[in-house]
N, C-alpha and C positions, 0 to 999 in steps of 0.2 A: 547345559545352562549355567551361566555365569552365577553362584548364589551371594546371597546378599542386595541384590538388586532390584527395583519396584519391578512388575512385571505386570505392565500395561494390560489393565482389563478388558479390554473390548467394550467402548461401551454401545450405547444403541445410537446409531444415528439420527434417529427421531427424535425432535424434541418435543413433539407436541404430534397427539395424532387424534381428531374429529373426523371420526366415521373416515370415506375416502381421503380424506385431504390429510396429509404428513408434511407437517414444516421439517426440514431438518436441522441441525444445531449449525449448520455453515447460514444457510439461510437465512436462520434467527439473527447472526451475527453479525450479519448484510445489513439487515432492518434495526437493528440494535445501533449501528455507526449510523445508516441514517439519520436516525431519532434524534442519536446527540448533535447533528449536524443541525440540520434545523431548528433543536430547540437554539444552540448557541448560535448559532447566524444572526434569530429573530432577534435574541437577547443583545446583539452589539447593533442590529439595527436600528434599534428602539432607542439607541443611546445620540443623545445629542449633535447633530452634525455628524451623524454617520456615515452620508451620504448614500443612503441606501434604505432602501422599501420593503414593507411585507411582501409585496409583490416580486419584488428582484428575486429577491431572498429565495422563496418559490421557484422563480424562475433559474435563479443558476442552479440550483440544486439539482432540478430535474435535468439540466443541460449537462452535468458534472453526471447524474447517474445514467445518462445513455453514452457519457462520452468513456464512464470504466466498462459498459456491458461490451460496448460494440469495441472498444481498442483494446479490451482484456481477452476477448476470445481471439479477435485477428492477431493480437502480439503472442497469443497461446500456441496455434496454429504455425505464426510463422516463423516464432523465436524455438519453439519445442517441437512440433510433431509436423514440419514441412512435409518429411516423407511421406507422412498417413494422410497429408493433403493432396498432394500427386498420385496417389495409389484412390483416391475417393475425394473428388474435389466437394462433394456435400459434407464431406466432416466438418466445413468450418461452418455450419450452420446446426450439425449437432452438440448444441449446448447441455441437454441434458446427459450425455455421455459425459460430462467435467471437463475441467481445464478451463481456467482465467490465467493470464499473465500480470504481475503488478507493471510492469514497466512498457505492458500495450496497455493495461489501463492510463497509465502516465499520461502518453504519447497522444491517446483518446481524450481524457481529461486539459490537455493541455489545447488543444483544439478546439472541444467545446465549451473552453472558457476565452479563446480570442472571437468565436463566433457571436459569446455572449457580449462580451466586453464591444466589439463593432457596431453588434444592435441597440446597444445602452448607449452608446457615444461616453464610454468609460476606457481609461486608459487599461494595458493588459494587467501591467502590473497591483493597479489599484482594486482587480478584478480577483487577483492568483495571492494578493497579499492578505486579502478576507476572505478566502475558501481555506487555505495552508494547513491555519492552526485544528481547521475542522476536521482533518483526515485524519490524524495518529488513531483518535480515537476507535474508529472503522478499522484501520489496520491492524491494532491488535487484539478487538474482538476477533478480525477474520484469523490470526495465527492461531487464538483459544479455539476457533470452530477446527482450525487443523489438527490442533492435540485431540479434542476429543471426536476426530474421527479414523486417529491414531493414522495418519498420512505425514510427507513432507520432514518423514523422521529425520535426524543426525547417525553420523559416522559413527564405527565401532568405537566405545574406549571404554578405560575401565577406572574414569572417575566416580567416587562413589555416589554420585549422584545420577549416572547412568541408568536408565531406561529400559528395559526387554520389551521392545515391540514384536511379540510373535507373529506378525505378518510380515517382518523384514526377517526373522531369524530367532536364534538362541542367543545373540550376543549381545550386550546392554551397550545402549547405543547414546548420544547427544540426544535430549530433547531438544532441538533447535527449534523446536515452533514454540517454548517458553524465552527463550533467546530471544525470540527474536518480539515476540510481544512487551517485552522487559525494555528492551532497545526501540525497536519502532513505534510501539504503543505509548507507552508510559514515559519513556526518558525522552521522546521527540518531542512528544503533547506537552510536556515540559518546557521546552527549550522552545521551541513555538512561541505558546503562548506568555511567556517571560518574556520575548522580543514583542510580540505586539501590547503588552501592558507598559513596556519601557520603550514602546511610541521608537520604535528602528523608523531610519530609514527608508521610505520606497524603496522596494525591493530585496530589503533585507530577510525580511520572513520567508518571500519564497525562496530564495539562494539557499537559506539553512535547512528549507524541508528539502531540496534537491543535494547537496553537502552531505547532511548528518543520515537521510537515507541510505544514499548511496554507500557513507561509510559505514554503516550498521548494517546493511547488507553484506557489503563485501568482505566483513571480518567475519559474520555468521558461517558465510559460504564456505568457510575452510573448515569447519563443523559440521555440516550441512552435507549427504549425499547426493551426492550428485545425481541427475536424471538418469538411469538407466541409458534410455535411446541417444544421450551425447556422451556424456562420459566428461573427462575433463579437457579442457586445450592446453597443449604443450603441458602434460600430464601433470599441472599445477590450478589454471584456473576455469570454473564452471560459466557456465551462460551468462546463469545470475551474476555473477561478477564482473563480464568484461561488461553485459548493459547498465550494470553501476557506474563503471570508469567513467563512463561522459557526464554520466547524473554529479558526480564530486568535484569533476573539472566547470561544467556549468556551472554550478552551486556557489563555487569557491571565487569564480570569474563573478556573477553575479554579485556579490558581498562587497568585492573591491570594486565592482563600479557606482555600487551604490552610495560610497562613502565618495569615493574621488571623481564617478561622474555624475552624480544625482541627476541632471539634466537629460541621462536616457531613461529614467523611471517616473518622469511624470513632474518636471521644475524643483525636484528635490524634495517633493512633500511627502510627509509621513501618514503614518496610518493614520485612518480615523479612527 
């Protein structure tokens, strides 16, 4: 054992336990990004010329959280554990055995916001540029639910800020789940909502959540161990990182049409 280095407690997965019922701390951290979502959606809808209702508000949200349950377990299934899909085609229906993907939630979410957006007779963009700023928050509660259920660890090193997860090993490792809360959480929810207070472009907010994800993923991942059952490709990059590449090229495509074609995001208008 590497000495000098924190040496990850174990802690308990239960954050809260009332008789049979055990919330666990990923769980909490699910309902936790909710909360903030909703409250802050009401709070910009309530604001002048919003263009948007208590009622919407409600409405995409719950269209947003079956569009991460249902695209995060089939992008889990089909991006990570295909095999254990073909060998027992019910695994993709066992959800409480774990595994969500962020980027089948994406693909989920991204769908149940053109479904919602068609039934509102609201443009997509005007739909994906008022959900955007609401995710960071969700997303780096759920990487704090991964530190403390000590999963999703980092690569060996021997930065003195390295880690001993003793269910990976003796050797002090990257916390990549503070990584990545630092970056997706904190520095996106940043850069988000800075663009929709300075009234971006249609379209620009979502381009930068799909951009600056993508690239705070992808620089993670090289910290970040890689899944056991893949390994890496072309023994440099992970899963997580080639389903970044489209998200940074989309993102970055998005931004430039937003300034120089406004007229595919909605006659060039800006957020409410």
């Amino acid at each position: 054992m590497s000495e000098g280095h924190w040496v990850f407690p174990g802690f308990d997965p239960v954050a809260i336990q009332i008789g049979p019922l055990a919330v666990h701390w990923y769980g909490l951290m699910y309902l936790l990004g909710f909360l903030f979502a909703w409250l802050m959606a009401n709070r910009r809808a309530a604001q002048p010329n919003s263009n948007w209702t208590r009622d919407q508000v409600s409405d995409v949200l719950f269209y947003g959280f079956l569009g991460v349950i249902v695209g995060g377990r089939l992008g889990y299934v089909f991006f990570y554990q295909f095999d254990a899909f073909l060998d027992d085609p019910l695994y993709l229906i066992k959800i409480w055995t774990g595994g969500m993907s962020f980027h089948g939630g994406l693909i989920g979410v991204i769908t149940a916001l053109w479904l919602f957006a068609r039934k509102q007779k609201k443009t997509f963009f005007a739909v994906s540029d008022f959900i955007a700023p609401l995710i960071p928050f969700g997303l780096g509660a759920g990487r704090i639910g991964n530190f403390i259920n000590g999963e999703l660890w980092g690569r060996v090193t021997e930065v003195p800020w390295g880690i001993i997860f003793p269910a990976a090993g003796l050797l002090p490792r990257h916390p990549s789940q503070l990584y990545q809360f630092a970056l997706e959480g904190v520095a996106l929810l940043i850069i988000l909502n800075l663009a929709w207070r300075l009234r971006a472009p249609r379209g620009v907010v979502s381009g930068l959540f799909l951009a600056c994800y993508g690239l705070f993923r992808f620089l993670v991942e090289f910290v970040r161990e890689p899944d056991a059952q893949l390994g890496l490709y072309l023994d440099l990059f992970s899963m997580g990182q080639l389903l970044s590449m489209p998200m940074m090229l989309a993102g970055t495509f998005m931004i430039w049409g937003a300034f120089c074609r406004p007229q595919w995001f909605g006659k060039g208008e800006k957020v409410a």
